[in-house]
N, C-alpha and C positions, 0 to 999 in steps of 0.2 A: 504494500500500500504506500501509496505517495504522502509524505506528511505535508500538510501545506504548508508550512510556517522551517520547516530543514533545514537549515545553511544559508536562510536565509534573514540578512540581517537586518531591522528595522530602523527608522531615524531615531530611536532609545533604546532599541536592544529589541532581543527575541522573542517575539509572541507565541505562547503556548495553543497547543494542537486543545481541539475538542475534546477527543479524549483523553490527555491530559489532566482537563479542566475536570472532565467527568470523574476522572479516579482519585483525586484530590482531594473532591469533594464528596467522594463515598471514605477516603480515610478520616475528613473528619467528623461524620457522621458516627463513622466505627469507635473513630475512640472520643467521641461526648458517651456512645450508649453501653460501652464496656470498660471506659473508664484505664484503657491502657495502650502504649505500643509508641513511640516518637518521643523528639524533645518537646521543647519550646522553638527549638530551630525550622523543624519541621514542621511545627504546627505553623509557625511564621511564614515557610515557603510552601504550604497548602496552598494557606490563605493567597498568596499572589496567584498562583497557577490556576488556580476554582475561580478565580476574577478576571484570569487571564491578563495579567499585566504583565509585562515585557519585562525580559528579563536579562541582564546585561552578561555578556560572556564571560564576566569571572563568576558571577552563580551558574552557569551553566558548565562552568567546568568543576565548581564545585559539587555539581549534581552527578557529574560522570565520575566522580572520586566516590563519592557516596554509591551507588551504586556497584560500584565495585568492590569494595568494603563489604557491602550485605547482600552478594547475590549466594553464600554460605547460606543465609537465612531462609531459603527457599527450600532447605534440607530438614528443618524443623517440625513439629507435629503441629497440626494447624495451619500450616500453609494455604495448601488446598479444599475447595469448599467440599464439604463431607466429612470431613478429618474431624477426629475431638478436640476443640480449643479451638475450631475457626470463627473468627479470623484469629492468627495468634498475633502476637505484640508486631513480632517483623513483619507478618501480612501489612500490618497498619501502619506501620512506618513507611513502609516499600507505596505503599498509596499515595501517602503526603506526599512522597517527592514525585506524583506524577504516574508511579506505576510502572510496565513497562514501555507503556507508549511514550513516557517522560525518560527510558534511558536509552530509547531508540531515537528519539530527538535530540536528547544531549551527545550522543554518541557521535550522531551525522553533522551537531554543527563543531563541535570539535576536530574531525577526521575533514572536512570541507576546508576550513580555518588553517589547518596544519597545511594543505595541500596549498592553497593560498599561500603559505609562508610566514602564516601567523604564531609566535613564539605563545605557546602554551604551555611552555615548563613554569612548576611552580617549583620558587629557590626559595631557601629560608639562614638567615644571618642571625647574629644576637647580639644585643645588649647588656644594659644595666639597670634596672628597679637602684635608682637611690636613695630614696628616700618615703619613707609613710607619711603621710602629714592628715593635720586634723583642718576642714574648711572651717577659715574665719566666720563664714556666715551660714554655716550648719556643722555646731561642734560636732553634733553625733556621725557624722558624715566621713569615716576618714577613707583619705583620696591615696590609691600608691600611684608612685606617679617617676618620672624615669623616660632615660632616652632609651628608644627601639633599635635608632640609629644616629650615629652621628659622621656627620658629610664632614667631604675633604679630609675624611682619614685613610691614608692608607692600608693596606694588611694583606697578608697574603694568603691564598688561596688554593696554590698545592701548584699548580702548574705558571703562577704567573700573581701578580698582583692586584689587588681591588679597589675601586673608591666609589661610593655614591659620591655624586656633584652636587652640590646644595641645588637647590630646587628641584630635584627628581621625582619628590612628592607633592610638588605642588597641582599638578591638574591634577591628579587620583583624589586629593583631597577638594578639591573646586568641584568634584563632578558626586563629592558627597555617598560614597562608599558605603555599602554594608558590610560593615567590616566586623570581628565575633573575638573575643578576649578569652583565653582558652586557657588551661594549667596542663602542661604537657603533651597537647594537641590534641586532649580530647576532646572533640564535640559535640558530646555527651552529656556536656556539665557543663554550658556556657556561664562566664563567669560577669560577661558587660557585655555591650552592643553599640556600637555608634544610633543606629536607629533608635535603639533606646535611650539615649540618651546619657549614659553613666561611663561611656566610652568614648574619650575625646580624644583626634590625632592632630596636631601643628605640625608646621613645620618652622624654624624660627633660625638663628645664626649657628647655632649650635647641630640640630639633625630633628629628627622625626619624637616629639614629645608625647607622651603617651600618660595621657590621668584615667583613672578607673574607681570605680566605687563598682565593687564589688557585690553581687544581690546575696541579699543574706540568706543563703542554702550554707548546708554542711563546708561544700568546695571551696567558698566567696568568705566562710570566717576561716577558713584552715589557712587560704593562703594568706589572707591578713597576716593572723598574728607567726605562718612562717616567715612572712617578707618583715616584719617588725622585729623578729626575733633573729634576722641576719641569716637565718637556715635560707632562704630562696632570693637570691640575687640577681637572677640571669634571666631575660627575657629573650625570645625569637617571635622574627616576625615570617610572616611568607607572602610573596610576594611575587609578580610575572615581570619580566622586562619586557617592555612596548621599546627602548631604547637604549644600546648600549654602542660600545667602539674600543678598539684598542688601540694603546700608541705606547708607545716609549719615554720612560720617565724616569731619569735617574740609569740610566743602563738596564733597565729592569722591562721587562712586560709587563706592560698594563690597563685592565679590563676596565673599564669607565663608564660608570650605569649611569645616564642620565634621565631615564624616565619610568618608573616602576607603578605597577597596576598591584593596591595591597588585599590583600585578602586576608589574613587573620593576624592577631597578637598572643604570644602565650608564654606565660610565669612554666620556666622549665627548671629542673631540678638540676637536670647534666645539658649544659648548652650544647648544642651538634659543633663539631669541627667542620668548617667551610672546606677542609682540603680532603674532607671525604663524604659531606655530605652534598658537593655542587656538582649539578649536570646544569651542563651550557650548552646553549645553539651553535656551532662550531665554525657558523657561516658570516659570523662576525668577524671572528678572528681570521678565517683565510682572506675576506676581503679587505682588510687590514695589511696581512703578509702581501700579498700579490702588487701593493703599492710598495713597497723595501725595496730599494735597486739591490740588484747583484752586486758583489756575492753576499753582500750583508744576509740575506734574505734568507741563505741557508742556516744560519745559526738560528730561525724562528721555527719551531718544532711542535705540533700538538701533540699533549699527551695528552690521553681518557684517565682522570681523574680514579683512583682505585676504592673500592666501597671498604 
């Protein structure tokens, strides 16, 4: 079947298929009347999809991640209608984000996007949480707050050097992002939201500043008083490059992100090492080499980054 809406991209993003909309709106049907199955995130991205509002190609590539993560789930009792427990909890989750008619649409603007030459890797870097602080004007309120990133720093990366450019986050954050605050990248247990408002990103002299007021679940007091307590310092964010370039800097390689599409912030316990958790577009870099005159040019070498 031909989905109407495919690979094909709107002047705001991707419009969800009929049915789509239709399974969306039987998962949250399912879990008002059983009372189980999805987050808050997912009830969130129902609610868009059953309205059918457009949807921007980083939730759409976060739908192809989610589905791929729970197509295990299909293995489960309650799956299928007949089964004891149907629908079960992953039935009703696997709805909210669309179904499969939502991972056959995600799938095709993704694999369309990629053949275009659209960078869909999602990279993730980290920071620092420095500080917990109580708001002036809501003491009960307290904010952790910390850079995600900070630009024009250099660092290396395993095969070559890095820098976000100051301003790399400014149109991601002008075009007002739903972006998801996360404790070890589970999204599971979201911990703030830009849409909701308790999850703020700038960008300012320094890099990417990141405040959060945390909702009070289990998850949102734990990391409090471990981020108070000096136990949880490190934050990652993740993130797509829409632009980057390489050039030479100091005799060195060097990668130069100037404009990143963000997608989630997360209090991690062991921050990833960039020199084994980066996959790059590789097509940056050779267009880069191939302007080197001879013989310099030989000494620029890709390596595949080792897991």
């Amino acid at each position: 079947m031909l989905l109407p809406s495919a690979g094909v991209k709107m002047a705001d993003g991707f419009q969800p298929t009929v049915e789509m909309a239709e399974e969306a709106a039987r998962g949250l049907a399912w879990r008002e009347e059983f009372g189980r199955g999805g987050t808050e995130v997912g009830v969130a991205r129902a609610r868009d999809i059953s309205n059918r509002r457009n949807l921007s190609l980083d939730t759409v590539q976060r739908m192809v991640s989610y589905f791929a993560r729970h197509e295990v789930d299909k293995q489960g009792q309650g799956w299928n209608q007949g089964e004891e427990g149907y629908p079960s909890a992953g039935r009703i989750a696997w709805a909210l984000w669309g179904g499969s008619p939502g991972r056959d649409w995600a799938v095709s603007i993704v694999s369309n996007n990629k053949e275009r030459g659209t960078n869909m890797t999602m990279e993730r870097r980290f920071g620092h949480f420095v500080e917990a602080v109580v708001r002036a004007d809501a003491p009960s309120a307290e904010v952790l707050r910390g850079y995600a990133s900070v630009t024009e720093a250099q660092y290396p990366i395993g095969y070559a050097q890095e820098v976000i450019s100051r301003g790399a986050f400014q149109r991601t954050l002008r075009e007002k992002p739903d972006v998801v605050a996360l404790w070890n990248h589970d999204d599971s247990s979201p911990l703030a939201r830009t849409t909701a408002g308790n999850l703020r990103l700038t960008e300012d002299e320094t890099g990417l500043l990141v405040e959060m007021e945390p909702i009070d679940t289990q998850a949102g007091r734990d990391l409090r008083v471990a981020v108070r307590s000096g136990v949880v310092t490190a934050m990652s964010f993740g993130f797509i490059v829409k632009a980057d370039r390489f050039e030479e800097r100091d005799g060195k390689v060097t990668r130069v992100i100037d404009d990143v599409e963000l997608h989630e912030v997360s209090a991690v316990t062991w921050p990833a090492n960039p020199a084994t958790s980066l996959t790059v577009d590789r097509r940056s870099f050779d267009a880069w080499v191939s302007t080197v005159k001879q013989p310099a040019r030989k000494r620029y070498v890709w390596i595949e980054p080792q897991d």
